[in-house]
VOPAGU-2260 file (C-alpha; in pm, 1 decimal, decimal comma):
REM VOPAGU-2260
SITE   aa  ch    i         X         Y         Z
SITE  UNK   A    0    1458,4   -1842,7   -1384,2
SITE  UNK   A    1    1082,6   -1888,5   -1289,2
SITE  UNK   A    2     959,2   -1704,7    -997,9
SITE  UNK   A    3     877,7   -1969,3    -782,4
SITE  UNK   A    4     819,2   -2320,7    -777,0
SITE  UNK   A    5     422,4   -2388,0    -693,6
SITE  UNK   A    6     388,7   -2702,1    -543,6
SITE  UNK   A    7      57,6   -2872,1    -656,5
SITE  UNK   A    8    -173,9   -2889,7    -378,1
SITE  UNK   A    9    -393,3   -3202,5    -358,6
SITE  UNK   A   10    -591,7   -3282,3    -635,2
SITE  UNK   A   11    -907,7   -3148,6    -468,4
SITE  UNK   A   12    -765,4   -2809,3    -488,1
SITE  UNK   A   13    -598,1   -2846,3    -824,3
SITE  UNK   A   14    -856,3   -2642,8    -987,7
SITE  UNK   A   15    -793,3   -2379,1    -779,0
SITE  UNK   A   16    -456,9   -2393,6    -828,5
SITE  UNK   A   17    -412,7   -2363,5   -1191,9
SITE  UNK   A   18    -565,1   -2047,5   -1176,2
SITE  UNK   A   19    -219,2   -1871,7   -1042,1
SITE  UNK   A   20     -59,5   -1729,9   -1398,7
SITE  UNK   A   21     350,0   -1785,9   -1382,1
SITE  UNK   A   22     541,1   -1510,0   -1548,3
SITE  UNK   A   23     920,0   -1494,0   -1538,4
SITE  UNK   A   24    1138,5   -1321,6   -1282,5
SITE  UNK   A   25    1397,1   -1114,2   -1496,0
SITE  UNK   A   26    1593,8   -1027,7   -1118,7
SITE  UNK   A   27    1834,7   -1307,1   -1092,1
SITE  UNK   A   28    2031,1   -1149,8    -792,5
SITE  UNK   A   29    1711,5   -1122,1    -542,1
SITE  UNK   A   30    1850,4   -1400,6    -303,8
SITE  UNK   A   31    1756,8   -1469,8     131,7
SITE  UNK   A   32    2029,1   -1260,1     188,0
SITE  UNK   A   33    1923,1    -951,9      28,6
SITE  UNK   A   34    1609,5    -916,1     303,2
SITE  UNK   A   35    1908,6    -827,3     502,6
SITE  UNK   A   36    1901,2    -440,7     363,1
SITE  UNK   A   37    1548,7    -424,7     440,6
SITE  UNK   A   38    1479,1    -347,8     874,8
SITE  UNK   A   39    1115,5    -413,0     833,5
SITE  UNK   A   40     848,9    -605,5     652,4
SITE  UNK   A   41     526,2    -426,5     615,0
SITE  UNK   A   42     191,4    -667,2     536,9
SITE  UNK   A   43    -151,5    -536,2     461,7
SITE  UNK   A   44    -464,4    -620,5     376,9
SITE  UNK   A   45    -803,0    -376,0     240,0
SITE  UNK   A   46   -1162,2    -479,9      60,8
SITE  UNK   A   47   -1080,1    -319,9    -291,8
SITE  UNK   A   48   -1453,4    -373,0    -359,2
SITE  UNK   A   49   -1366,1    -469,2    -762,3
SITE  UNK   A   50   -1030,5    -451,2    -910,6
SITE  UNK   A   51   -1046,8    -226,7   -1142,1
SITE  UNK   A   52    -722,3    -133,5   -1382,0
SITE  UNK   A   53    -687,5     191,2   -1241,6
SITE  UNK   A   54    -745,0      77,8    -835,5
SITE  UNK   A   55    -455,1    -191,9    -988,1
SITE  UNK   A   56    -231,6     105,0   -1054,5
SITE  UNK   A   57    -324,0     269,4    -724,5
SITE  UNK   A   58    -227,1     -21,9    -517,5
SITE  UNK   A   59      88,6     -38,7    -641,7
SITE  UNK   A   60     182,3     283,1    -621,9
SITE  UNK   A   61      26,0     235,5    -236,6
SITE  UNK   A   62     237,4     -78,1    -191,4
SITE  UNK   A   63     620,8     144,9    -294,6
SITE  UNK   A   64     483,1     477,4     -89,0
SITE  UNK   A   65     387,4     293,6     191,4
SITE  UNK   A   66     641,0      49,1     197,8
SITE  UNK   A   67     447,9    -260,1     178,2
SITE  UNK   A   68     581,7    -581,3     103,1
SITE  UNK   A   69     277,6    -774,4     115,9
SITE  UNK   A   70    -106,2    -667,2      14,5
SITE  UNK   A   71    -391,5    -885,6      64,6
SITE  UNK   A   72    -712,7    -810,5    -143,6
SITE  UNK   A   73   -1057,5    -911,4     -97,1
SITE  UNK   A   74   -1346,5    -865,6    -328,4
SITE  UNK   A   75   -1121,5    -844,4    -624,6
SITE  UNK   A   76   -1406,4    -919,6    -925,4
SITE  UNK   A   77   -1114,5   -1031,1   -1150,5
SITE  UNK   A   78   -1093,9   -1279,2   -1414,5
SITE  UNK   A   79    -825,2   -1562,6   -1434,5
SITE  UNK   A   80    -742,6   -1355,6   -1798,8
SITE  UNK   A   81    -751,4   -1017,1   -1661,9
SITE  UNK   A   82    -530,9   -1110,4   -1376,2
SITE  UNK   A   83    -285,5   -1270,5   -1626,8
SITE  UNK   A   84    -289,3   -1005,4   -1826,7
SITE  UNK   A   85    -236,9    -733,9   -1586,5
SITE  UNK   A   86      71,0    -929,5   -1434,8
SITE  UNK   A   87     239,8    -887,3   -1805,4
SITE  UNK   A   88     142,2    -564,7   -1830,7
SITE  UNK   A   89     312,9    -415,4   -1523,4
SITE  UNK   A   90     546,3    -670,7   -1410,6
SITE  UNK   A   91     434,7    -760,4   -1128,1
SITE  UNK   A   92     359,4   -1095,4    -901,5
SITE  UNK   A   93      27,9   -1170,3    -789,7
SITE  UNK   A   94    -195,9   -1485,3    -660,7
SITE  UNK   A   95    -547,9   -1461,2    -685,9
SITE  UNK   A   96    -874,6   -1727,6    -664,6
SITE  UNK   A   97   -1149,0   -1672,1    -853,6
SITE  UNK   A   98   -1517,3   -1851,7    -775,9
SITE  UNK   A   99   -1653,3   -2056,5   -1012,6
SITE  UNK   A  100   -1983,8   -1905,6    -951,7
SITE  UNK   A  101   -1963,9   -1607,2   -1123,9
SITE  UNK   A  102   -2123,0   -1241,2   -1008,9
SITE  UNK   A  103   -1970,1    -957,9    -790,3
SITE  UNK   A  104   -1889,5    -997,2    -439,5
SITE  UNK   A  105   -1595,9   -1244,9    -403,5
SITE  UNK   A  106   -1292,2   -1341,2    -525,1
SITE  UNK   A  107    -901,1   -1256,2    -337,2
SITE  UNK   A  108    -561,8   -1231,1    -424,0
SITE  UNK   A  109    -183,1   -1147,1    -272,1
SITE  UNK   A  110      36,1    -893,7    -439,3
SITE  UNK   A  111     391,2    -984,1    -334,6
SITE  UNK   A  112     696,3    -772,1    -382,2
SITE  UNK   A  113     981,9    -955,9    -541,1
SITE  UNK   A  114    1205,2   -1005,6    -288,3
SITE  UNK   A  115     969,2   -1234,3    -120,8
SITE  UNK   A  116     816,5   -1401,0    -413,0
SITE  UNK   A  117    1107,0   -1601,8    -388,3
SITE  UNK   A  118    1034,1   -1781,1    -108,2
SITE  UNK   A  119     651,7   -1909,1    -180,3
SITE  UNK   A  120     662,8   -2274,6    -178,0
SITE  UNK   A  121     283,5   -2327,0    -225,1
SITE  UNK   A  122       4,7   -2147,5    -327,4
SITE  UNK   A  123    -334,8   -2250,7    -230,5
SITE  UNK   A  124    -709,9   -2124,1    -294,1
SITE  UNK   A  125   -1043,4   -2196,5    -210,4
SITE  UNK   A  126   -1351,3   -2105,5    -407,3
SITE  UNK   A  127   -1274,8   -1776,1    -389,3
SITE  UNK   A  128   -1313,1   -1680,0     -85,5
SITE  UNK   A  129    -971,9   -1800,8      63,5
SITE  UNK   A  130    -570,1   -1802,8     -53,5
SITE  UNK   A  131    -291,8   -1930,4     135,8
SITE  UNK   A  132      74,2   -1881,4      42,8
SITE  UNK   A  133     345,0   -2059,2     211,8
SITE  UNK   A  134     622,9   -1904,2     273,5
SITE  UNK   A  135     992,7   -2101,7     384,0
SITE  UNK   A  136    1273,9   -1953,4     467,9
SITE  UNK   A  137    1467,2   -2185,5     593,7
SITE  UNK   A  138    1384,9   -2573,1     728,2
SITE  UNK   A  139    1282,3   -2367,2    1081,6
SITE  UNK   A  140    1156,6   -2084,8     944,8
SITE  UNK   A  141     795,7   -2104,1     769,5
SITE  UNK   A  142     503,0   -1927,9     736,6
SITE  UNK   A  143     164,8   -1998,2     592,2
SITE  UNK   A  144     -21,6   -1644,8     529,9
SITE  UNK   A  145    -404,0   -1630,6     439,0
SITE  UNK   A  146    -647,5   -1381,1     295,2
SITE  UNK   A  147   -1006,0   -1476,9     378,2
SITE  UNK   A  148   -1311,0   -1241,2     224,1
SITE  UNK   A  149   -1600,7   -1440,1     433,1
SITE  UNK   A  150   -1959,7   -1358,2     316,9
SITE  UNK   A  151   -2171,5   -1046,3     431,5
SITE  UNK   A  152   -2466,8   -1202,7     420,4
SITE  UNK   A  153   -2567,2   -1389,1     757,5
SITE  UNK   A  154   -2821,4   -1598,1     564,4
SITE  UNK   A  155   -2549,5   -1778,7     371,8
SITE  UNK   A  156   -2475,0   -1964,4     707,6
SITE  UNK   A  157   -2412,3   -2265,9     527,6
SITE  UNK   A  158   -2117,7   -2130,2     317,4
SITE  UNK   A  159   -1967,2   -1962,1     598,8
SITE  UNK   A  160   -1933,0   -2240,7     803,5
SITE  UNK   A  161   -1838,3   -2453,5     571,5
SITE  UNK   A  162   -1585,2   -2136,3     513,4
SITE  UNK   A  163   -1472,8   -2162,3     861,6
SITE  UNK   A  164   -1411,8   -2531,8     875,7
SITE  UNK   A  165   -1203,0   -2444,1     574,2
SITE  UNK   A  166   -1001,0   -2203,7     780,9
SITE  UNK   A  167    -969,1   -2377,5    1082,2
SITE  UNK   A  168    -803,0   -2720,4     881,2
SITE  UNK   A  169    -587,4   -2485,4     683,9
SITE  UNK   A  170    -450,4   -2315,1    1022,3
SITE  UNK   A  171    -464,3   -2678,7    1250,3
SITE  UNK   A  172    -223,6   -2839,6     899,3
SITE  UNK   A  173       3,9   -2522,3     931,3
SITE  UNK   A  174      48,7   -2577,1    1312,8
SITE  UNK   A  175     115,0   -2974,9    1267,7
SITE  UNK   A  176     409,7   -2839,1    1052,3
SITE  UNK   A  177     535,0   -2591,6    1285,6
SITE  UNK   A  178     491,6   -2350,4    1064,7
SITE  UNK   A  179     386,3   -1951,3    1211,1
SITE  UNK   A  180      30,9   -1848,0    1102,0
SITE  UNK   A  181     -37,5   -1465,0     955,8
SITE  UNK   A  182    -439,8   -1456,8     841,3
SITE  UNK   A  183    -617,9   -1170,3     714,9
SITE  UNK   A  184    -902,1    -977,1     543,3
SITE  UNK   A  185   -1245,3    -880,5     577,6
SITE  UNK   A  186   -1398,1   -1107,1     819,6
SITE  UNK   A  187   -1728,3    -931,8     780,7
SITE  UNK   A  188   -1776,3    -991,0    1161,0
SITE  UNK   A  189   -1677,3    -740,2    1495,8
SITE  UNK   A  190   -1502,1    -833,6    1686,7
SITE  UNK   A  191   -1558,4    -563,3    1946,6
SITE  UNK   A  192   -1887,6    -686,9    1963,7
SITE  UNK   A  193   -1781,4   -1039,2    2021,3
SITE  UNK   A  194   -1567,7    -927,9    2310,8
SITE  UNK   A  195   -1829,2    -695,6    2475,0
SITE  UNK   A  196   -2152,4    -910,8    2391,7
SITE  UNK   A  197   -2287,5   -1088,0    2696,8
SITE  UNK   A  198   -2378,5   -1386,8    2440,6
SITE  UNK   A  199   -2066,0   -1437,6    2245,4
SITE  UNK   A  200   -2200,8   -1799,6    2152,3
SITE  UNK   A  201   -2322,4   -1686,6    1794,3
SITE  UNK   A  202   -2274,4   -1888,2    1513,9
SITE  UNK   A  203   -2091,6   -1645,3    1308,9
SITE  UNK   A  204   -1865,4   -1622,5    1603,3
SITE  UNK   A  205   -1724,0   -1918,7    1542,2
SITE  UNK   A  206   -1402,7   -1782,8    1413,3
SITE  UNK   A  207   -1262,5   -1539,7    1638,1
SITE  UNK   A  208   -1321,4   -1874,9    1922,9
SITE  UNK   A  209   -1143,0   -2072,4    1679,5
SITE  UNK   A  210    -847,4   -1817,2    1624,4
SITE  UNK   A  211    -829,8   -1796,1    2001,3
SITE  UNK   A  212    -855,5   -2099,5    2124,4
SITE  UNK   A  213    -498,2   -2121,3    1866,7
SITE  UNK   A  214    -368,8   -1865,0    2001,6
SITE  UNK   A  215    -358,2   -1616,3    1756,7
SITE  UNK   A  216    -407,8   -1212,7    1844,4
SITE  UNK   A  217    -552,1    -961,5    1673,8
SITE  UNK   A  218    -269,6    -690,3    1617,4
SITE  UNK   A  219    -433,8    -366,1    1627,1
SITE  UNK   A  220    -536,2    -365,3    1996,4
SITE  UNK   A  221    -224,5    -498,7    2100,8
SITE  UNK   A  222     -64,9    -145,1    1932,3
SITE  UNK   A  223    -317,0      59,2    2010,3
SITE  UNK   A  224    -466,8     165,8    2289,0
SITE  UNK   A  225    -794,0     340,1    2183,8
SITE  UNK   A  226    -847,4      46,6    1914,4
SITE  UNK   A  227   -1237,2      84,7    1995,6
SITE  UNK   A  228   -1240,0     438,2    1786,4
SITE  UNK   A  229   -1058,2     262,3    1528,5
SITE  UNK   A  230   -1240,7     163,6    1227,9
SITE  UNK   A  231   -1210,5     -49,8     871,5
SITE  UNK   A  232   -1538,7     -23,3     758,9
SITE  UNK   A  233   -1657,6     326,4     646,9
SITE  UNK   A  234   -2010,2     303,3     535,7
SITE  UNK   A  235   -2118,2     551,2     241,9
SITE  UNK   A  236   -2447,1     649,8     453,3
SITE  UNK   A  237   -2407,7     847,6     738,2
SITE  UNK   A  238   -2696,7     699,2     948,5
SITE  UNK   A  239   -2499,1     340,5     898,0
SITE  UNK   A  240   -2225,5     251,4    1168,9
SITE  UNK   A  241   -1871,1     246,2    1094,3
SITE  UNK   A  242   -1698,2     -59,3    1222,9
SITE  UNK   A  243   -1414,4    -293,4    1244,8
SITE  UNK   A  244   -1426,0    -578,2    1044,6
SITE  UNK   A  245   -1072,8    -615,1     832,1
SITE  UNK   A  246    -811,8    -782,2    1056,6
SITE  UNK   A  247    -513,4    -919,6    1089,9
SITE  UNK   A  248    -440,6   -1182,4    1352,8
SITE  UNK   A  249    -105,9   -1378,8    1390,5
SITE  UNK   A  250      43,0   -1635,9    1614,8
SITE  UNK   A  251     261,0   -1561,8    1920,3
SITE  UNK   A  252     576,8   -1573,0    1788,0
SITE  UNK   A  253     475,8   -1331,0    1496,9
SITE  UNK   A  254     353,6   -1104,9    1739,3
SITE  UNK   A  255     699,7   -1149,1    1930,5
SITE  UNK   A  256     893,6   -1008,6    1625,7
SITE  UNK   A  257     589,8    -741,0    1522,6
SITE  UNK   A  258     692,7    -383,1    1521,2
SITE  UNK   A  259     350,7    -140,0    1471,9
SITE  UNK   A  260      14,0    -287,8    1340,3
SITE  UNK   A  261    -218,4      40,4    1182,6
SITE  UNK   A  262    -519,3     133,5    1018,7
SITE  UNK   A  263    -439,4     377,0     713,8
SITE  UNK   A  264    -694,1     489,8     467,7
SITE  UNK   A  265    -720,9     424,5     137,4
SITE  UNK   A  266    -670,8     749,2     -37,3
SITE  UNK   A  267    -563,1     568,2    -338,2
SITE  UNK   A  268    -877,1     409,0    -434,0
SITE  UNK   A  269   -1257,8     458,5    -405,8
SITE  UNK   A  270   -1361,7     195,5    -146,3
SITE  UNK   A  271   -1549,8     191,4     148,0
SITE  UNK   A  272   -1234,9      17,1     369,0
SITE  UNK   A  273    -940,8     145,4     498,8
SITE  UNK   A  274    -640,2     -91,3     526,4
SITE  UNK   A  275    -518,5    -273,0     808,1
SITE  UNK   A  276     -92,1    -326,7     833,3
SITE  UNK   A  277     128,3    -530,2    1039,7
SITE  UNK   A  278     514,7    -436,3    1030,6
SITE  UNK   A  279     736,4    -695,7    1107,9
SITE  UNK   A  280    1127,4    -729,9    1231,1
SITE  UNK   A  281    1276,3    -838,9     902,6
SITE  UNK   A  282    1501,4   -1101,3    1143,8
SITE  UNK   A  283    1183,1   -1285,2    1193,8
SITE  UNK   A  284    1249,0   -1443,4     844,2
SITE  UNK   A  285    1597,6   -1409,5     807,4
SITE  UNK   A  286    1739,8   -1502,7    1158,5
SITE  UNK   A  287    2026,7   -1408,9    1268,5
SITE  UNK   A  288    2362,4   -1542,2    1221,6
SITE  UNK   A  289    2544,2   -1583,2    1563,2
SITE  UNK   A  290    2938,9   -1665,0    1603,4
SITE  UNK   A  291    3075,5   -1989,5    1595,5
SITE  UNK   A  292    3181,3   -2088,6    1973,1
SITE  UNK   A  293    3389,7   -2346,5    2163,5
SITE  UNK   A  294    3086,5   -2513,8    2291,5
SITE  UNK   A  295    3314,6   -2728,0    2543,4
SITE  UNK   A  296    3333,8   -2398,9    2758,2
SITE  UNK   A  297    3013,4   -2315,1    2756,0
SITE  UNK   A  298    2705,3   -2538,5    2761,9
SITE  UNK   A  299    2387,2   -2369,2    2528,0
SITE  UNK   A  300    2030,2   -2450,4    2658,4
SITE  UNK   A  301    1714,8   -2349,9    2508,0
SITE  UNK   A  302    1372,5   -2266,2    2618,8
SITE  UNK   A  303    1071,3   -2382,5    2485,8
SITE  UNK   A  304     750,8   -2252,6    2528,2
SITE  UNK   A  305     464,6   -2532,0    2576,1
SITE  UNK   A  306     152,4   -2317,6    2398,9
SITE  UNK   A  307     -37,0   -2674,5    2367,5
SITE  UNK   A  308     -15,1   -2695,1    2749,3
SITE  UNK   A  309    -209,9   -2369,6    2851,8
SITE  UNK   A  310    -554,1   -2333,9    3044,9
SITE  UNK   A  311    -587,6   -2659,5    3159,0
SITE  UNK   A  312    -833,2   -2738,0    3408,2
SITE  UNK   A  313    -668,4   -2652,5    3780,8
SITE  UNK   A  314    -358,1   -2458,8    3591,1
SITE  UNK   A  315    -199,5   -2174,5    3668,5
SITE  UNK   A  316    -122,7   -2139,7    3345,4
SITE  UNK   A  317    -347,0   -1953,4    3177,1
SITE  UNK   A  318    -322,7   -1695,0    2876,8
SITE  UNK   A  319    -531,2   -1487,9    3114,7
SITE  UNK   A  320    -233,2   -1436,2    3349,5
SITE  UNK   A  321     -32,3   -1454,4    3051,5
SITE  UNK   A  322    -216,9   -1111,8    2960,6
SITE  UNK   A  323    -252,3    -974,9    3321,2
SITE  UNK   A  324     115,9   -1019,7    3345,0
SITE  UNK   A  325     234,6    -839,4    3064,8
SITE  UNK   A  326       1,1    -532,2    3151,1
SITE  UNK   A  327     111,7    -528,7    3492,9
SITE  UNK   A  328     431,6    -475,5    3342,5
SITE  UNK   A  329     323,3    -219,1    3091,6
SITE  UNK   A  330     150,8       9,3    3374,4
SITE  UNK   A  331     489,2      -2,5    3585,7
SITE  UNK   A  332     699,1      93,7    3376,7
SITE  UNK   A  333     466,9     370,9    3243,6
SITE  UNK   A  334     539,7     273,9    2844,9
SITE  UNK   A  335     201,9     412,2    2673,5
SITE  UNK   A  336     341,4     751,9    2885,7
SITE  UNK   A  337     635,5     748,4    2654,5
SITE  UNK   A  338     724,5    1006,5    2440,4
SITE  UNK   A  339     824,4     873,3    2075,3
SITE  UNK   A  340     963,6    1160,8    1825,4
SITE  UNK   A  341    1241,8     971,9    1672,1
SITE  UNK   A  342    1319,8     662,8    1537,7
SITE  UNK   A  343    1559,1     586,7    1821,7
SITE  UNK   A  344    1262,8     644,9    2109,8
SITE  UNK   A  345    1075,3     349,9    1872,8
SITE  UNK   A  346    1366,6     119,1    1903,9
SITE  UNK   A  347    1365,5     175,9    2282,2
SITE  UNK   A  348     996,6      96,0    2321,0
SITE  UNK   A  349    1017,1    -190,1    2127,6
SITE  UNK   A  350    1309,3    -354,0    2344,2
SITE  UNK   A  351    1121,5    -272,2    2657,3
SITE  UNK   A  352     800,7    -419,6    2522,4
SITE  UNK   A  353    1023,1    -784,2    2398,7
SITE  UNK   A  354    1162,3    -788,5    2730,6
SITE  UNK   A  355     834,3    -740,8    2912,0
SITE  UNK   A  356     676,0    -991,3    2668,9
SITE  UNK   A  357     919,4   -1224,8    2761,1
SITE  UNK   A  358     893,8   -1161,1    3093,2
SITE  UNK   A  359     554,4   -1263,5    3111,8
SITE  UNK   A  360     584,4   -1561,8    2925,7
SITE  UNK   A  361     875,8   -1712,9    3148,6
SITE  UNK   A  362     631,6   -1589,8    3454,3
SITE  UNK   A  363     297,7   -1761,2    3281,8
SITE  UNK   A  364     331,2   -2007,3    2999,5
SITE  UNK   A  365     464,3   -2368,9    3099,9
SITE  UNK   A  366     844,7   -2459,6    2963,5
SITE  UNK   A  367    1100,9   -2709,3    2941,8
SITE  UNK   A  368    1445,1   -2711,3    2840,9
C-alpha cells in the first residue's frame, strides 16, 4: 500500500511537486480510527539552519521524546537526493521543496508521523520557501497546514511580497473550501513590534494584517501570559537582540480545540531557534461519534458562527469585543490564578476556558441557525 495518494497540483506547481520522494508504508493497520488512542496531537515548527544527517537523527528522536506528531522545518539546505535517500534510510515520511536557485538559506519540509501520513491528500510547494499539506479527514473535516521560511533580508522586498501574495491565495483557496488553516515557521518578522509600533503600516507587515484580517491567532500569547519574555530567535552574539520570529497561527476553530501552544529549546541540535508547538484535542480530527436518536422527539438545531460578517462599519460585532469579552471572563473567574499540578487541574482549565470561549462568541460574533 503506498503512503498516500498526492494529488497533482496544477501544472504551474508540478515542478514543485515531483520533488516529494514516495516510499512505501509497510503499516497496513494505521487506519482514522486508530487516532482514537492518541488524546493529543502535538505540531511544531524550528529553523534547523541546514539539515544535516546527524540534526536528521536529532529531530526524530525530538519528534518520539516530545511527542510530536508534526515538525515543520525551515532552512533545510537539502537536496531532492539526499532527502530521498534519508527517507529509505530511516523509514520515515517527509515533504520537502527545494529552490531551484541553489545556495544556503532556503528550502522547507514536514516530517509527519505515520498515523497521519495517511490522511495527506495534497502536497504542495513553492520555490522553496513554502509547503502546504492537506490534510482530510472526513468530507467536513480538512485542514490545509503550511510551513513558510520568508527571507531575512529586507532588501529582497520583491520576493517577499511576491512570497506573501503566495500565502495569502494559498490561505483565501483553503477558506473557499472550508477547510481550517494551521501556518507556520520563521516569518523573519516581530510581531511584538508590529503590535506595539505606532506605524504598523510597513511593508513587511503585510502578513501578520493579512493573517488577521482572516482571522487567524497567533497561539503563544493566547497560552501565555508573559509571551513578551518569550523568545525563538537566540542570536549567537550577545550584543544582538533575541526575538520572536517562529510562529504558529491558526484559525478559530483550531484554536477552539487547541490544548497548550510552547516554546521549547532545541537541545537536540545546534541552531540558533528554539521551537514553537501547538497541542491539539485529537477530536478535532476525529470527531466524535454521538448516539443514534429518535429525532421525532427531539428537534436538533445548530449554530453557526458568521466570521465573514465581523467589524463591519456601525457593528457591534467586532473581534475587539470578541477579545474584551473573553478576558472579562478570564479575570472573573480568576483562571491564570489557578493552580495546575496534575493532569486533572489541566482538564479543568481547559473546560472552563471552551466554555468561556464560547461564551464570548455567542455574546460577540453574529449567528444564525
Amino acid at each position: 500500500m503506498m503512503n498516500n495518494n498526492i494529488i497533482s497540483p496544477s501544472s504551474s506547481n508540478i515542478q514543485q511537486q515531483k520533488n516529494f520522494p514516495q516510499i512505501e508504508n509497510n503499516n497496513p493497520i494505521i487506519t482514522k480510527d486508530s487516532l482514537k488512542n492518541f488524546s493529543i496531537t502535538k505540531i511544531a515548527t524550528t529553523n534547523i539552519r541546514t539539515l544535516s544527517k546527524d540534526k536528521l537523527i536529532f529531530t526524530l528522536d525530538a519528534m518520539k521524546n516530545n511527542d510530536i506528531d508534526i515538525y515543520g522545518l525551515a532552512e533545510t539546505n537539502l537536496s531532492y537526493r539526499q532527502s530521498k535517500i534519508w527517507q529509505q534510510q530511516f523509514g520515515f515520511r517527509g515533504y520537502f521543496d527545494y529552490s531551484q536557485q541553489g545556495g544556503k538559506g532556503q528550502d522547507v519540509g514536514i516530517i509527519i508521523s505515520d498515523k497521519y501520513d495517511i490522511f495527506v491528500h495534497k502536497a504542495v510547494g513553492h520555490k522553496g520557501r513554502v509547503i502546504y499539506l492537506d490534510l482530510n479527514f472526513s468530507q467536513k473535516k480538512n485542514v490545509r497546514l503550511l510551513q513558510v521560511y520568508i527571507n531575512a533580508n529586507k532588501k529582497e522586498r520583491t520576493q517577499i511580497e511576491e512570497l506573501y501574495q503566495y500565502i495569502e491565495n494559498v490561505i483565501d483557496d483553503a477558506k473557499n473550501k472550508n477547510m481550517e488553516i494551521i501556518i507556520m515557521g520563521d516569518f523573519n518578522i516581530n510581531y511584538r513590534k508590529y503590535l506595539m509600533s505606532f506605524v504598523n503600516n510597513r511593508w513587511y507587515f503585510k502578513l501578520f494584517k493579512m493573517l488577521e484580517n482572516r482571522h487567524l491567532l497567533d497561539t503563544i500569547p493566547i497560552f501565555n501570559e508573559d509571551d513578551e519574555n518569550i523568545y525563538t530567535y537566540i542570536p549567537p552574539n550577545d550584543s544582538n537582540e533575541k526575538s520572536r520570529i517562529d510562529y504558529i497561527w491558526a484559525s478559530l476553530p483550531i484554536l477552539g480545540q487547541s490544548l497548550n501552544s510552547t516554546v521549547i529549546e532545541n537541545d537536540h541540535c545546534t541552531t540558533d531557534h528554539n521551537t514553537v508547538t501547538l497541542s491539539l484535542d485529537t477530536q478535532l480530527f476525529i470527531g466524535k461519534t454521538l448516539p443514534k436518536i429518535n429525532k421525532s422527539k427531539k428537534k436538533i438545531t445548530r449554530t453557526i458562527f458568521l466570521y465573514d460578517e465581523m467589524d463591519q462599519d456601525d457593528d457591534e460585532f467586532t473581534w475587539d469585543n470578541f477579545r474584551a469579552g473573553l478576558d472579562q471572563e478570564i479575570e472573573r473567574l480568576k483562571l491564570k490564578d489557578r493552580s495546575i499540578t496534575k493532569r486533572k487541574h489541566v482538564d479543568h482549565v481547559w473546560d472552563s476556558l471552551r466554555q468561556l470561549i464560547m461564551k464570548s462568541a455567542n455574546e460577540n460574533i453574529k449567528t444564525k441557525k
